[in-house]
Each structure stands twice: as structure tokens, then as C-alpha cells.
C-alpha positions as CSV (number, residue, x, y, z in Angstrom):
1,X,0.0,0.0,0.0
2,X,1.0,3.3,-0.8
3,X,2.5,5.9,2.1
4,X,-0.1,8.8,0.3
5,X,-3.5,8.2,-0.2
6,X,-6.2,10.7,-1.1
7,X,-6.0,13.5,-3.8
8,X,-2.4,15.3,-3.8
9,X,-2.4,18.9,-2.4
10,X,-0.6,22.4,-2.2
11,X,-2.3,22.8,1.2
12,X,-2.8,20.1,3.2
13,X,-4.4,19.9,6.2
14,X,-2.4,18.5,9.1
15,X,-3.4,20.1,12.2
16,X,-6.7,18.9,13.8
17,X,-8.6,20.8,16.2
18,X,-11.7,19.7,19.1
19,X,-14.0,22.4,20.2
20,X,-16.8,22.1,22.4
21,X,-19.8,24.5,21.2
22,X,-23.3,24.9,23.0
23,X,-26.7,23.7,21.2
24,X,-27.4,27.3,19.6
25,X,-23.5,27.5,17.8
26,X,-24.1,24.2,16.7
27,X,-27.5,25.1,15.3
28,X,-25.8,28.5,13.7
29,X,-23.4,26.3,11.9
30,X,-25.9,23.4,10.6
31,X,-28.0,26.1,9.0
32,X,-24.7,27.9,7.5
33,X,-24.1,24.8,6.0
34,X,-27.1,24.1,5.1
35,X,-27.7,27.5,3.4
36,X,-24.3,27.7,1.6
37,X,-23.5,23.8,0.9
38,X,-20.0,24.4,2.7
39,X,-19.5,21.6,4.9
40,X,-18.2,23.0,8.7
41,X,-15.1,22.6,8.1
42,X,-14.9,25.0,5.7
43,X,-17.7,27.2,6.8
44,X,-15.0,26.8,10.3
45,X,-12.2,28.0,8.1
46,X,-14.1,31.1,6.5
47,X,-14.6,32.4,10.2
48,X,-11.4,32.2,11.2
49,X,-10.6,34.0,7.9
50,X,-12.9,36.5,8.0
51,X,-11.4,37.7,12.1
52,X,-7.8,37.3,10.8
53,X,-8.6,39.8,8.3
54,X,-10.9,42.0,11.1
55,X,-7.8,41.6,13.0
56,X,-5.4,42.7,10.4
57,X,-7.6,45.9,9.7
58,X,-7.5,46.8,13.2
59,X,-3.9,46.8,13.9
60,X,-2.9,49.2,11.3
């Protein structure tokens, strides 16, 4: 068997993150999910985005 499995990459994901989140955040991110067919991961990865840049903005 073959070391690398799965499609190849430029950015692959290798860290891995648990977060505990009450009933309403998990409700918030179904129906962002469900609204833009992202799955949470990505929907996860847009947020942090989205602050970074907020963050970014603010410093300067």
C-alpha cells in the first residue's frame, strides 16, 4: 500500500482541532451549512478568515 492516499495537495491539512460549542452554535453552523452547501469545516475555516482579516484591519 501506498504511504499517500487521497487527492495530492498544495495545502494540506495537518493540524486537527476539538472544540466544544453549545446547542445554539451548533444550530448556527448546521444552517450555515445548510444555506451555503459548505461543509463545517470549511464554513469553520471562513470564520477564522474573516477575524484574521478584522484583526489585520485593526492593527494598522
Amino acid at each position: 500500500m501506498s504511504p499517500r492516499t487521497g487527492r495530492p495537495t498544495d495545502d494540506p491539512k495537518r493540524n486537527q482541532y476539538k472544540i466544544r460549542l453549545s446547542d445554539g452554535e451548533v444550530e448556527m453552523l448546521d444552517y450555515c451549512c445548510k444555506v451555503t452547501g459548505l461543509t463545517k469545516a470549511e464554513v469553520i475555516r471562513r470564520g477564522i478568515k474573516k477575524v484574521y482579516e478584522e484583526a489585520q484591519k485593526s492593527e494598522k
